[in-house]
Backbone of each chain as ProteinMPNN parsed JSONL, in Angstrom:
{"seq_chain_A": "XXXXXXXXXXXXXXXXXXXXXXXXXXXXXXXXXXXXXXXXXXXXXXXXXXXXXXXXXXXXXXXXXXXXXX", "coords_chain_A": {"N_chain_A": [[89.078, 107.322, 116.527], [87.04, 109.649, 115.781], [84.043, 111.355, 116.79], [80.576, 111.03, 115.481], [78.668, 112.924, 113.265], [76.29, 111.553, 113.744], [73.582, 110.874, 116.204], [72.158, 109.31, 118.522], [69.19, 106.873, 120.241], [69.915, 104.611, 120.918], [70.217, 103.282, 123.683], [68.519, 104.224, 125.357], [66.193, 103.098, 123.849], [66.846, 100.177, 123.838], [66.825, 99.91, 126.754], [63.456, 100.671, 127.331], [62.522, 98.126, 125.665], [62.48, 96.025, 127.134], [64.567, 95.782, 128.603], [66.787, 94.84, 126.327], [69.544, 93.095, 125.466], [72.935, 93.942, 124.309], [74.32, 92.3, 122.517], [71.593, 90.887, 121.771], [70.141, 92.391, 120.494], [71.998, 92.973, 118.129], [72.36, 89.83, 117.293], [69.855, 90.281, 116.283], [69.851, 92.273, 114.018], [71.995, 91.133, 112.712], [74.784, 91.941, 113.097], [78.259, 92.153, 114.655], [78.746, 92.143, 118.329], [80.506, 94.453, 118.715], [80.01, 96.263, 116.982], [77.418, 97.016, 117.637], [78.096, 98.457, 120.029], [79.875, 100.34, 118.931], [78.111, 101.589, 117.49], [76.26, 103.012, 119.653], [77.907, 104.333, 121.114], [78.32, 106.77, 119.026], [80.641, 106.276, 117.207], [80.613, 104.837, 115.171], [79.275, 105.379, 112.154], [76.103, 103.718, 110.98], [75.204, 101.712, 108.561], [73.465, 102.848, 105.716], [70.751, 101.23, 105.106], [71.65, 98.998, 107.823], [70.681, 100.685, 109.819], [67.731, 100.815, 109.378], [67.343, 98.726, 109.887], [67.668, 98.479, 112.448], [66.16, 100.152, 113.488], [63.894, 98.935, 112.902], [63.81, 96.53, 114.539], [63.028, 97.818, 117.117], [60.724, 98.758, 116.357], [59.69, 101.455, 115.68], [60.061, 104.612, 113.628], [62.564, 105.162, 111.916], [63.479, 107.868, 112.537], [63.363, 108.026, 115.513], [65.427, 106.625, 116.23], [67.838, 107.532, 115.118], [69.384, 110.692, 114.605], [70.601, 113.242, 112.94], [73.042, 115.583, 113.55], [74.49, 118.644, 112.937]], "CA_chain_A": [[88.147, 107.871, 115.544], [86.276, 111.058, 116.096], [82.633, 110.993, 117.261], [79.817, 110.476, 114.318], [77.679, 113.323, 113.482], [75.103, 111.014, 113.877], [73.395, 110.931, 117.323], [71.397, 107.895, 118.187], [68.729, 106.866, 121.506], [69.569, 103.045, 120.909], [70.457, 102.503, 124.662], [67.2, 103.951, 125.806], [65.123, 102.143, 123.12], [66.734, 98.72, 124.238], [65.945, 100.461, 128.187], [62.225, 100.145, 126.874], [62.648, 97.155, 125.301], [62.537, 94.828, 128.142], [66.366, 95.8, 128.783], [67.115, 94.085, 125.185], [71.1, 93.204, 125.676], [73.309, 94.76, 122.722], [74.088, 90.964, 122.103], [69.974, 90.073, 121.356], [70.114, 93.399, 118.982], [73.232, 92.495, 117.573], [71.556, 89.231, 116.656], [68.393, 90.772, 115.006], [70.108, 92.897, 112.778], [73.054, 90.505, 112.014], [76.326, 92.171, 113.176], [78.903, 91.751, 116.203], [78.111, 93.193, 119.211], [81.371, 95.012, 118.977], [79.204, 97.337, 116.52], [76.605, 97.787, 118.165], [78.585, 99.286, 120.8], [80.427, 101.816, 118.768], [77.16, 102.876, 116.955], [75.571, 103.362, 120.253], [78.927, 105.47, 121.407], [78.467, 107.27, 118.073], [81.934, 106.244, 117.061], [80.448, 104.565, 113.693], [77.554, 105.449, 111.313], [76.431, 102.437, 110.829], [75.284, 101.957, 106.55], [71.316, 103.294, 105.912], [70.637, 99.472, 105.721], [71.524, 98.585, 108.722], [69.677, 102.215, 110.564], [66.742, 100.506, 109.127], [67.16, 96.939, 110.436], [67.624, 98.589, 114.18], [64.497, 100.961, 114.01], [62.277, 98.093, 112.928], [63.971, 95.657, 115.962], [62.33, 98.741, 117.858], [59.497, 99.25, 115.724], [59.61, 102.854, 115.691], [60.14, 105.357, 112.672], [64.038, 106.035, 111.399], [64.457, 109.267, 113.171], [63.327, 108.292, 116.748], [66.494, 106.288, 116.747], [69.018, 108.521, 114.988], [69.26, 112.051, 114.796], [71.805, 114.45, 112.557], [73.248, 116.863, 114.029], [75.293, 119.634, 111.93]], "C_chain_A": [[87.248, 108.887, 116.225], [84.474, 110.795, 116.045], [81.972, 111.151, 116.089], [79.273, 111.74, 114.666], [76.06, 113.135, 114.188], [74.698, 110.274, 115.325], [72.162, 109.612, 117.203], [70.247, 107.847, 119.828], [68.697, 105.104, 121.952], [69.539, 102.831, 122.507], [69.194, 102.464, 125.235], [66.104, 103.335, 125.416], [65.397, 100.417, 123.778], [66.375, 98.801, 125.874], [64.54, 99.541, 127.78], [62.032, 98.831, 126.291], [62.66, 95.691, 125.739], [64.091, 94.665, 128.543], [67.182, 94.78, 127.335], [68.869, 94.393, 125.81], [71.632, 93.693, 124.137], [73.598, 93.447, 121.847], [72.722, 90.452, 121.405], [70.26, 90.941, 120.116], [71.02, 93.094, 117.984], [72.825, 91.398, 116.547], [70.419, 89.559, 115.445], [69.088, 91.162, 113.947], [71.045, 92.355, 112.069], [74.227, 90.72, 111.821], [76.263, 91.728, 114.494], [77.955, 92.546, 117.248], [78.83, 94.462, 119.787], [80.627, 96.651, 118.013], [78.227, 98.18, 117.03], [76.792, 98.693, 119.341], [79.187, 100.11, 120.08], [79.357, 102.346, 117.969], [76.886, 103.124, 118.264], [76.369, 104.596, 121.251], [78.942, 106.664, 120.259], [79.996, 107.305, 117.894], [81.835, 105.192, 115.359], [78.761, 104.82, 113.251], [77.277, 104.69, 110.615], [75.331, 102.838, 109.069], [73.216, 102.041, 107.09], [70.45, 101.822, 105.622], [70.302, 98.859, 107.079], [70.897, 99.366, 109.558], [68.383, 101.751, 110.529], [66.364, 99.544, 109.904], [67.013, 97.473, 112.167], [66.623, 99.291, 114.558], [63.501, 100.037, 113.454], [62.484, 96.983, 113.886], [62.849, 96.216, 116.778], [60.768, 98.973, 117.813], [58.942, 100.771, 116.458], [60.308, 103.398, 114.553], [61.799, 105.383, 113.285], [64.576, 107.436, 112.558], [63.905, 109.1, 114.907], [64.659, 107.418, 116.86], [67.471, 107.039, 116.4], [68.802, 109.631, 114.168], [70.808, 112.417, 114.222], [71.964, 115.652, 113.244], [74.523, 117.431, 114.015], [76.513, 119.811, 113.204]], "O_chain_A": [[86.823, 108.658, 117.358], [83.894, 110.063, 115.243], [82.797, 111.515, 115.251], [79.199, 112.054, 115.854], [75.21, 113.839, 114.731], [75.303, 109.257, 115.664], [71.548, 109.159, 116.237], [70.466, 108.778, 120.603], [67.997, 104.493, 122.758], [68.647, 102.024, 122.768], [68.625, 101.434, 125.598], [65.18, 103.008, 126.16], [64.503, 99.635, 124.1], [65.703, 97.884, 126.345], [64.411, 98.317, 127.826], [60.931, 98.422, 126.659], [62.78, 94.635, 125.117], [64.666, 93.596, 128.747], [68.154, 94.069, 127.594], [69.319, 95.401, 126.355], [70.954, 93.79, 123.113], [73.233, 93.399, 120.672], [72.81, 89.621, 120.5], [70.541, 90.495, 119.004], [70.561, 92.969, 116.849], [72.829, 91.611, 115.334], [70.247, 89.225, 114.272], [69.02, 90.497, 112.914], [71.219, 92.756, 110.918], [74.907, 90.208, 110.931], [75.381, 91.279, 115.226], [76.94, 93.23, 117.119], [78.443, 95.236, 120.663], [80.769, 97.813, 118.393], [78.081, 99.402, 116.998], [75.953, 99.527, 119.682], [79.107, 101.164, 120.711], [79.476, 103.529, 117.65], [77.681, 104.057, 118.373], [75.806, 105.47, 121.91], [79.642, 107.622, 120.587], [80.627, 108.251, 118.367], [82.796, 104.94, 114.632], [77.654, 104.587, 113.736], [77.886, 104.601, 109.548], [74.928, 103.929, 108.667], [72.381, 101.69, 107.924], [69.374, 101.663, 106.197], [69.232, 98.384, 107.459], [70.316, 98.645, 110.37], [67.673, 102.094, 111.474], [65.297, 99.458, 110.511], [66.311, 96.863, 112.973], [66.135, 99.225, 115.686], [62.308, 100.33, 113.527], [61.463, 96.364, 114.181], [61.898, 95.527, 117.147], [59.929, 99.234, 118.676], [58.148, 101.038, 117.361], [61.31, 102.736, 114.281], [62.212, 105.531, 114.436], [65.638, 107.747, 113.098], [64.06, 110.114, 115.587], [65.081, 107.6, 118.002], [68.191, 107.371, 117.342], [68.124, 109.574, 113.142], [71.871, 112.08, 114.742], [71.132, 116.536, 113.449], [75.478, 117.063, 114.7], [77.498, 120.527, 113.021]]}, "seq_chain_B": "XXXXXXXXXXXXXXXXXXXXXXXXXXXXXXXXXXXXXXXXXXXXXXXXXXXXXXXXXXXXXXXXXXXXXXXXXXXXXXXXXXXXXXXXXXXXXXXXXXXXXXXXXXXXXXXXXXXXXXXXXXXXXXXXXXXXXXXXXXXXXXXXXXXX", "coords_chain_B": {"N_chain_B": [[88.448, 92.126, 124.951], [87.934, 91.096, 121.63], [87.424, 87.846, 119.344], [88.49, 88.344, 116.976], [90.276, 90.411, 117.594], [91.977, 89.168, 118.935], [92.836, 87.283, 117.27], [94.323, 88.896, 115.46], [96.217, 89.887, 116.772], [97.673, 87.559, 117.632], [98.534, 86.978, 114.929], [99.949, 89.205, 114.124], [102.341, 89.399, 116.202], [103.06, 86.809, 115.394], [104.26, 87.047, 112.44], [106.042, 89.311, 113.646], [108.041, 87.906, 115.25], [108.914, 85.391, 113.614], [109.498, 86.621, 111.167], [110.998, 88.65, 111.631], [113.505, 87.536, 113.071], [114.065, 85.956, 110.999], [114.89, 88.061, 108.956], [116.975, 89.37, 110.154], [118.839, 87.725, 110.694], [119.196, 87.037, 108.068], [119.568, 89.325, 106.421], [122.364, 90.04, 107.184], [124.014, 87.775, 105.714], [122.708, 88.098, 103.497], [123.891, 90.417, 102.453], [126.436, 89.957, 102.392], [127.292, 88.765, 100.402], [126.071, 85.77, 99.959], [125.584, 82.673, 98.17], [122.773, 82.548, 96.284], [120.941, 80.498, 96.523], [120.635, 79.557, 98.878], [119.813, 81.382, 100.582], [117.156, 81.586, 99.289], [116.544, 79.024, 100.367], [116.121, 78.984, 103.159], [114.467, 80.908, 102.921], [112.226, 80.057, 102.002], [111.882, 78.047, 103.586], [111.033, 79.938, 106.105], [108.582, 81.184, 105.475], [106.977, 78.705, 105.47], [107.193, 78.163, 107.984], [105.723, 80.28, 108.892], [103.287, 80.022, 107.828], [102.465, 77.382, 108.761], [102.753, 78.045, 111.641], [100.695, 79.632, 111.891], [98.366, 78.953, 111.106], [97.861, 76.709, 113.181], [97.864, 78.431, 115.426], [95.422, 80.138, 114.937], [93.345, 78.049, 114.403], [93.548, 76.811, 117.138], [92.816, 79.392, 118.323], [89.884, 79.901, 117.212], [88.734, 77.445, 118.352], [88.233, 77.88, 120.568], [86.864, 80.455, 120.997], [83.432, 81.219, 120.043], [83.048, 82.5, 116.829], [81.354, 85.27, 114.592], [81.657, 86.154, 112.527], [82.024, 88.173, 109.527], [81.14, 91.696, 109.568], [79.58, 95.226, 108.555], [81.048, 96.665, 109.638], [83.366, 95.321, 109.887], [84.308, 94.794, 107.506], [84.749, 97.666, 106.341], [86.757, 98.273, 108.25], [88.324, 96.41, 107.691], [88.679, 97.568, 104.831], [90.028, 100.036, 105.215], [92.226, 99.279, 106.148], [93.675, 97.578, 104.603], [94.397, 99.255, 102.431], [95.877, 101.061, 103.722], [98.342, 99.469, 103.893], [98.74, 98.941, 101.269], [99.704, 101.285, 100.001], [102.425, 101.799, 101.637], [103.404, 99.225, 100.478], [103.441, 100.409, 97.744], [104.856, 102.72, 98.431], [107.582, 101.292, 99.202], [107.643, 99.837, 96.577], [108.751, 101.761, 94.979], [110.488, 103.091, 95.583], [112.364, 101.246, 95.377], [112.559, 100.695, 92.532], [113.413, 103.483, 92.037], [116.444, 103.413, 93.108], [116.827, 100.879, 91.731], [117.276, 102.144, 88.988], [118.058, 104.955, 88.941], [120.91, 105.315, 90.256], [122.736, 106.895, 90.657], [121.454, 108.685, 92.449], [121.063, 107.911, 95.09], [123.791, 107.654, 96.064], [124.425, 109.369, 98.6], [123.599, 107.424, 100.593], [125.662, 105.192, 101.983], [125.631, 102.704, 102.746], [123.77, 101.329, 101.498], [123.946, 99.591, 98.794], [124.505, 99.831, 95.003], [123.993, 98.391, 92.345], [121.725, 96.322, 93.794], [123.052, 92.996, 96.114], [122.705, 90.084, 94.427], [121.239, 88.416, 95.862], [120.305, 89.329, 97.82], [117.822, 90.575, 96.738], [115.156, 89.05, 96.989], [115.15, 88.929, 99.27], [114.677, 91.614, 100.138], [112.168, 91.959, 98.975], [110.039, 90.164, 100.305], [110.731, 91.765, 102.681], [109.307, 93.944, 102.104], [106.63, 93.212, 101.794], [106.5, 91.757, 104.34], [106.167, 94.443, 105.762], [104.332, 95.734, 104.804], [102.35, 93.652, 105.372], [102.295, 94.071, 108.171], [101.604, 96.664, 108.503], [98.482, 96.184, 107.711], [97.728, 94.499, 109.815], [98.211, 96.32, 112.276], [97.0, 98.341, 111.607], [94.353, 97.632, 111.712], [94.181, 96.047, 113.997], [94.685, 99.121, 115.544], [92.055, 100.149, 114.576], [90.006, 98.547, 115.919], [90.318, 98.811, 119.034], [90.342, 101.075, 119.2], [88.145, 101.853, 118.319], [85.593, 102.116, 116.397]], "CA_chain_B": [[89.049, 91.554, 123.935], [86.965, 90.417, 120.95], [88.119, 86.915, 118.912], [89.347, 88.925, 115.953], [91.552, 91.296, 117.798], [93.149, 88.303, 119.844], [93.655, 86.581, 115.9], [94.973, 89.835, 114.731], [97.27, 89.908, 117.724], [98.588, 86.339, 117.294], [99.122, 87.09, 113.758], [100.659, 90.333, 114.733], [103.298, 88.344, 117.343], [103.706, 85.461, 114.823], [104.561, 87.599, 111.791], [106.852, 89.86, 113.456], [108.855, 86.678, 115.78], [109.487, 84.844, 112.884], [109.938, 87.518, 110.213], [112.038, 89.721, 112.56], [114.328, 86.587, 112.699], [114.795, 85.67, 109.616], [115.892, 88.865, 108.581], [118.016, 89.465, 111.415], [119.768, 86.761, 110.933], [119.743, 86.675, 106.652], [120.276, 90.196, 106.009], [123.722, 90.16, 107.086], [124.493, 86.93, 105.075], [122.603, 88.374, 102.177], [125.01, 91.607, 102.176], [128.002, 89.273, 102.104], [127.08, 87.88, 99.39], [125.964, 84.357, 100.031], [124.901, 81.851, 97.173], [121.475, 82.823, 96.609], [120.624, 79.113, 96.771], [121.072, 79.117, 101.122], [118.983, 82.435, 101.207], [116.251, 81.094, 98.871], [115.871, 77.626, 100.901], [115.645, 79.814, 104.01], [113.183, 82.052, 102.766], [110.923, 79.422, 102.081], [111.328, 77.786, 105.426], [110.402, 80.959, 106.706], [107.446, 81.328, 105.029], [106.155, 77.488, 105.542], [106.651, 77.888, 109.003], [104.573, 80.832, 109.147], [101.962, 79.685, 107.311], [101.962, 76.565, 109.627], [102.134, 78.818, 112.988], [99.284, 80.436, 111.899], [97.336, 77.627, 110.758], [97.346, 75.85, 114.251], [97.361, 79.12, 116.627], [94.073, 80.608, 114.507], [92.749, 76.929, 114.801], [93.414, 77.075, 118.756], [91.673, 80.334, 118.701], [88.819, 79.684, 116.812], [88.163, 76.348, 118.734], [88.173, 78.452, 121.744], [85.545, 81.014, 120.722], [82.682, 81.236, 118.831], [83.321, 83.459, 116.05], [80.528, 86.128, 114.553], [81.731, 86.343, 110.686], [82.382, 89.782, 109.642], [79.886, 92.65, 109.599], [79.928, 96.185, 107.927], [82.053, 97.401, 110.201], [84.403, 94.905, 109.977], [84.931, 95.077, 106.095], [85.193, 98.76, 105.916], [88.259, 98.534, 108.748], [89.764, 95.95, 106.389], [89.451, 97.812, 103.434], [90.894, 100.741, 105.178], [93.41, 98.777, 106.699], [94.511, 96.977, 103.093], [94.617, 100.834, 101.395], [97.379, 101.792, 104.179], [99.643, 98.2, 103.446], [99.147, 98.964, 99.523], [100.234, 102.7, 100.021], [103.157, 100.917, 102.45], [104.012, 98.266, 99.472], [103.773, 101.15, 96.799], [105.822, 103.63, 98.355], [108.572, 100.648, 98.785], [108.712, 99.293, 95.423], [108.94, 102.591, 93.747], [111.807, 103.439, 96.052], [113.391, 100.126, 94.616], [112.818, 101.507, 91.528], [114.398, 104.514, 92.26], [117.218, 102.476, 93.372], [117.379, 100.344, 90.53], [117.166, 102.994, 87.698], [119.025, 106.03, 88.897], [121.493, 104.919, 91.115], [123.047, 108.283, 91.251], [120.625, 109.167, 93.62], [121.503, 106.979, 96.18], [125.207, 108.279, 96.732], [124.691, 110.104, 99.871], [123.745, 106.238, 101.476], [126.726, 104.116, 101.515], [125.208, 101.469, 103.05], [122.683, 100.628, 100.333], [125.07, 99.284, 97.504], [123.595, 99.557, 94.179], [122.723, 97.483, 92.322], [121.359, 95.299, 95.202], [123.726, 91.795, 95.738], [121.606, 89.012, 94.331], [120.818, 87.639, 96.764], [119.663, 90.795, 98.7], [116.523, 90.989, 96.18], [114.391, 88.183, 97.477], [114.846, 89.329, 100.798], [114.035, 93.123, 100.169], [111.143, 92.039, 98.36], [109.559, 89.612, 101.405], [110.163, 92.397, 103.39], [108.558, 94.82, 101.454], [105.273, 92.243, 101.633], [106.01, 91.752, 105.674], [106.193, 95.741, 106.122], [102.646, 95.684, 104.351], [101.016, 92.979, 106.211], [102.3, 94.222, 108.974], [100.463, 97.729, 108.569], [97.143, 95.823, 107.067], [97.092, 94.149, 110.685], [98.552, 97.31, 113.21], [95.378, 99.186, 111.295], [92.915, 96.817, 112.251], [94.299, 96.701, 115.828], [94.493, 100.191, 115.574], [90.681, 100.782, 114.687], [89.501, 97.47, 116.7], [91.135, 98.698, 119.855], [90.228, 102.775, 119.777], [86.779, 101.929, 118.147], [85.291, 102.701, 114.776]], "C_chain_B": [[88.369, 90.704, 122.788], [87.974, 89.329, 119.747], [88.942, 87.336, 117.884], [90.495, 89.547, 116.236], [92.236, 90.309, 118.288], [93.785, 87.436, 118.026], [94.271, 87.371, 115.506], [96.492, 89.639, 115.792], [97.986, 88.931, 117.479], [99.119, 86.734, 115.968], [100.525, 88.296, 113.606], [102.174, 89.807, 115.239], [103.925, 87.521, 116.703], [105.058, 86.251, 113.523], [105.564, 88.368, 112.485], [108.15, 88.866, 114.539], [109.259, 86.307, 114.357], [110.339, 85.335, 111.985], [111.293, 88.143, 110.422], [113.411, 88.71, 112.697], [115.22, 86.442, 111.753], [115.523, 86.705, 108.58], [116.95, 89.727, 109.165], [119.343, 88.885, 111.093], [120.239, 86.403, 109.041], [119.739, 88.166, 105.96], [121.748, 90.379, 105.729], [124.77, 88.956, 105.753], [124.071, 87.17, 103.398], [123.493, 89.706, 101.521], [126.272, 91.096, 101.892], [128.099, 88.57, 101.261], [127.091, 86.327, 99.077], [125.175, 84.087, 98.529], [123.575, 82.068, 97.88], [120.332, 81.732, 96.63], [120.168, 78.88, 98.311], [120.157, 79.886, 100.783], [117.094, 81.922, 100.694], [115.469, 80.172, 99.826], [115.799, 78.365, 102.408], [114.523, 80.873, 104.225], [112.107, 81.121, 102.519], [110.476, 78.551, 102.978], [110.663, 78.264, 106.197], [108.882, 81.347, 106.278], [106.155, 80.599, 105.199], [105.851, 77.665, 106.464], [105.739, 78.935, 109.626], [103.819, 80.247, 108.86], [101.653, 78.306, 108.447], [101.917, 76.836, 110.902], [100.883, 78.728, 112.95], [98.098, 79.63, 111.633], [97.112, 77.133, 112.217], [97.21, 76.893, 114.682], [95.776, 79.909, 115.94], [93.608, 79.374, 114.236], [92.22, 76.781, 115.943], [91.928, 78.379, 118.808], [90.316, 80.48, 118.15], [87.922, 78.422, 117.369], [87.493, 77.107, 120.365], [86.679, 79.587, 122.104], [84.743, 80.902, 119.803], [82.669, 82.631, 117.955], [82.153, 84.175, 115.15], [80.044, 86.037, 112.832], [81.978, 88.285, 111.331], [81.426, 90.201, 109.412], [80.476, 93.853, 108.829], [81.116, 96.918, 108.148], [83.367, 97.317, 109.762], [85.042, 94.943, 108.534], [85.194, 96.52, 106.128], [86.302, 98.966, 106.912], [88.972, 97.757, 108.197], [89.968, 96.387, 105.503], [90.513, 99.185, 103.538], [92.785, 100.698, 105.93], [94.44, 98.182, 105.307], [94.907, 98.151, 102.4], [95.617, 101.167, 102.715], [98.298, 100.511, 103.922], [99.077, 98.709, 102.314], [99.791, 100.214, 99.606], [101.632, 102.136, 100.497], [103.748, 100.472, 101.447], [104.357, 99.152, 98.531], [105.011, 101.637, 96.992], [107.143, 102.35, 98.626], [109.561, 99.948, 97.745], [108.988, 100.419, 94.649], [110.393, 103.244, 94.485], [112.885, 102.414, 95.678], [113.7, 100.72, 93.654], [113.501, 102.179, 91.292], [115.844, 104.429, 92.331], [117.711, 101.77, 92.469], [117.865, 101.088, 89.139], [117.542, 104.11, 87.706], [119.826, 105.967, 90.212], [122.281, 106.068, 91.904], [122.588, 108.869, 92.598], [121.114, 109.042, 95.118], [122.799, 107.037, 96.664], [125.692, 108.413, 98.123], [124.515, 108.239, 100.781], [124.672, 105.361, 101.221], [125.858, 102.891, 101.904], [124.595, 100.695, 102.377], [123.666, 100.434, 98.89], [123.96, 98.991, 96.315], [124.767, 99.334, 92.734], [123.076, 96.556, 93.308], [122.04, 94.402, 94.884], [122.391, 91.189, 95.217], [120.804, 88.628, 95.023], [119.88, 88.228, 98.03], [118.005, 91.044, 98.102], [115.635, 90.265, 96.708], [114.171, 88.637, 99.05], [114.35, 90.642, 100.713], [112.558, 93.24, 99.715], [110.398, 91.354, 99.347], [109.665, 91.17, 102.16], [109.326, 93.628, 103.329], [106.73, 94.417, 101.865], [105.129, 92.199, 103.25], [105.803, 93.014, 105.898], [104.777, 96.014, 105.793], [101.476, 95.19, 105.098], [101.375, 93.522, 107.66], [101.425, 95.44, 109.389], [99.177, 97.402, 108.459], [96.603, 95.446, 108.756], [97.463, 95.217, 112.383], [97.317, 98.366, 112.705], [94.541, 99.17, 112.385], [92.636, 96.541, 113.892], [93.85, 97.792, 116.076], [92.539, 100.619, 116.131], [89.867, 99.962, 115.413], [89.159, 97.961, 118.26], [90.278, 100.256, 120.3], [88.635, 102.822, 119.331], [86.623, 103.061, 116.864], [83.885, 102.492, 114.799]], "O_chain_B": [[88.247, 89.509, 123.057], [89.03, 89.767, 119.291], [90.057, 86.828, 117.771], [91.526, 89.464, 115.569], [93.437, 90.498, 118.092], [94.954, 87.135, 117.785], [95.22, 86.858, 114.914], [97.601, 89.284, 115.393], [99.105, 89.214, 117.05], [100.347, 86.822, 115.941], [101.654, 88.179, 113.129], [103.107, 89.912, 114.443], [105.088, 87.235, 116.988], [106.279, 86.113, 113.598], [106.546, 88.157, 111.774], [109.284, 89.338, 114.456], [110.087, 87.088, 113.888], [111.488, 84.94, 111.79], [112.303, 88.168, 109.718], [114.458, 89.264, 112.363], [116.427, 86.628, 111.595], [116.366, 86.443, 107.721], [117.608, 90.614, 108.619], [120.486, 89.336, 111.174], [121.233, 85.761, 108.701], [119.948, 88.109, 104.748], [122.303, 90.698, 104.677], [125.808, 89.235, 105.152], [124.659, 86.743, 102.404], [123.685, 89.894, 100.32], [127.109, 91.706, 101.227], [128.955, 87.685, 101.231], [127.809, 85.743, 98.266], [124.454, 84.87, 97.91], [123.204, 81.962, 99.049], [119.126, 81.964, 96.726], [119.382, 78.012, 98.69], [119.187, 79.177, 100.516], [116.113, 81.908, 101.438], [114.278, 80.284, 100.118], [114.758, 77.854, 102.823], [113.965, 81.41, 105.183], [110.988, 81.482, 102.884], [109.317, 78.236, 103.25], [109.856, 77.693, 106.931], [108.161, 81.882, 107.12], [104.993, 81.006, 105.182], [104.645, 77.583, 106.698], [105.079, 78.697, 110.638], [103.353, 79.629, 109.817], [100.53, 78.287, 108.952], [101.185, 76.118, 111.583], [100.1, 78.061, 113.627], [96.964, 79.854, 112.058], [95.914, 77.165, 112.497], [95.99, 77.031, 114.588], [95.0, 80.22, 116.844], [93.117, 79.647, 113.141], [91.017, 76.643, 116.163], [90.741, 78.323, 119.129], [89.585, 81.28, 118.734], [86.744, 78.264, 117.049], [86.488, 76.786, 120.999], [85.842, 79.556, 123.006], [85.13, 80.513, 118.701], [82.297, 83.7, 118.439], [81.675, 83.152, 114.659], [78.995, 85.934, 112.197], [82.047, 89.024, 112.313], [80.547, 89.438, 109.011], [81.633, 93.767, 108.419], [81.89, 97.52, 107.404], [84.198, 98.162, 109.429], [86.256, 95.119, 108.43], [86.376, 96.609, 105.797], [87.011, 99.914, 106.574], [90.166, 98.017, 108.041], [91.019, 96.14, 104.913], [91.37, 99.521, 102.722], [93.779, 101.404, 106.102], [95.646, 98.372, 105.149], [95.897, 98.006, 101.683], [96.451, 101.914, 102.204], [99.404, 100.975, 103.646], [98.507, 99.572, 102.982], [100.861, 100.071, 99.015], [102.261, 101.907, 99.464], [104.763, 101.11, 101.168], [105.53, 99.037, 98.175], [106.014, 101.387, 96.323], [108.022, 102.737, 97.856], [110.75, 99.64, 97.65], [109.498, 100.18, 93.554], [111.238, 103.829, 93.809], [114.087, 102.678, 95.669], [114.785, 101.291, 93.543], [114.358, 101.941, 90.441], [116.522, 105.247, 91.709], [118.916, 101.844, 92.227], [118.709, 100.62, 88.375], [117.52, 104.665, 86.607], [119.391, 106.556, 91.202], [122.46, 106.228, 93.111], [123.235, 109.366, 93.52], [121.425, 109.872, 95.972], [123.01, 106.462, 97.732], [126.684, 107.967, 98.699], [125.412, 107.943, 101.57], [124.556, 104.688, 100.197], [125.477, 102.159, 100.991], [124.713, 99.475, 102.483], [123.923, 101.361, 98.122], [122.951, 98.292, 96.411], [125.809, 99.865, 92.349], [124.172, 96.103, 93.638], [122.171, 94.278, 93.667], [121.268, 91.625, 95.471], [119.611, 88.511, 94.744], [119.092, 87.722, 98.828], [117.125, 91.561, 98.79], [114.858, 91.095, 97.179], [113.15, 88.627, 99.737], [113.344, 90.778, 101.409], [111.837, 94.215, 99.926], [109.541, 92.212, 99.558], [108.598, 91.783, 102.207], [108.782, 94.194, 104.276], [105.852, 95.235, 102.142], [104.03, 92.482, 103.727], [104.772, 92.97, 106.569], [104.088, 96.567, 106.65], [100.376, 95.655, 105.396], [100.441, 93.305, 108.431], [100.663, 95.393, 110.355], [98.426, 98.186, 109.039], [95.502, 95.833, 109.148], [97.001, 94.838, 113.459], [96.795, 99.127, 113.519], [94.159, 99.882, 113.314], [91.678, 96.666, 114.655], [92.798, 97.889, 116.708], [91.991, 101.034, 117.152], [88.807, 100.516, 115.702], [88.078, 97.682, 118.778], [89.752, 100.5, 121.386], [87.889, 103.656, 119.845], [87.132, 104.129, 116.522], [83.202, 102.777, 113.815]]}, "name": "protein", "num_of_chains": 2, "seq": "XXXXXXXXXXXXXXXXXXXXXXXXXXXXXXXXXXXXXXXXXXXXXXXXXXXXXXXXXXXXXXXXXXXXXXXXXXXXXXXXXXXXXXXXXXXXXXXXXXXXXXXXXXXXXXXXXXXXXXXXXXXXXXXXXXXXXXXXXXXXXXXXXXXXXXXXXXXXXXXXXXXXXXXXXXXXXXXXXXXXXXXXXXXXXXXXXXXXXXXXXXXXXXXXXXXXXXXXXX"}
């Protein structure tokens, strides 16, 4: 599958995060952790639902985690 | 290797061992026109003992790991995995069709005798259904495997 428009900074947010594993996040928001690795490859755009559920894990605004780009 | 792709895989392995078998081995007897009685009680052997493969080895493997449930992801690679087996199943029965209802057509293949023996229908139609599931779960590998 072909890379996602949609550009993301999850690895460095879970960085900051106290090194959050993609497993803990995974948890919070309530998918595998097989997801959270291909959003964070941009290899899926994950549903505006779930975009939500991972920038309030963070607690930071929608667009410091993912970014369109044409 | 995540628990789904290793169930897809077994299923994968089971489905085409057994399947691959049974029509290996009841094609030829359904072209020669066996009482469609033998092919019947064979086809539903074949079927039981899938269903009871698969029952204990996705038992095994589910005892083995702890399993997640599905997520967004995972439904939208099944539904685009079920829309290539229905495309798969379509384009087979309408080539039956084709087959059944202008036979003309079908000339240039000797091999395909029409109308199908009796006994030939039950089996063309199973494999019509394994050729399906077999795409529904070479998808899901597919998009599991290369990442979606």
């Amino acid at each position: 599958m072909a890379p996602t428009s949609i550009k993301n900074n999850m690895r460095r947010l879970r960085f900051d995060a106290n090194e959050m594993t993609q497993q803990t996040l995974a948890e919070h928001v309530g998918v595998t952790r097989q997801t959270i690795i291909a959003i964070e490859a941009a290899k899926y755009s994950p549903s505006l639902e779930l975009a939500f559920k991972i920038a309030d894990v963070f607690s930071v605004p929608f667009e410091k985690v993912f970014q369109y780009k044409a | 290797m995540s628990t789904t792709e290793k169930s897809l895989l077994a299923s994968l392995v089971i489905t085409l061992l057994v399947f691959g078998n049974f029509f290996l081995n009841t094609l030829e007897l359904a072209l020669a026109d066996e009482p469609i009685a033998n092919i019947s009680t064979s086809l539903i052997n074949v079927v039981i003992s899938v269903i009871i493969l698969e029952i204990i080895v996705q038992s095994l493997l589910a005892s083995l790991s702890s399993s997640q449930g599905d997520d967004e992801r995972d439904l939208l690679i099944e539904r685009i995995s079920f829309r290539n087996g229905y495309v798969c199943l379509s384009v087979g029965i309408w080539i039956w069709i084709g087959h059944t209802t202008i036979p003309s057509w079908w000339v240039w293949l000797d091999a395909i005798q029409s109308p199908l023996p009796e006994a030939l229908v039950p089996v063309v139609l199973l494999l019509l259904f394994v050729i399906a599931e077999v795409t529904v779960t070479v998808t899901r590998l597919f998009y599991y495997r290369r990442g979606f």
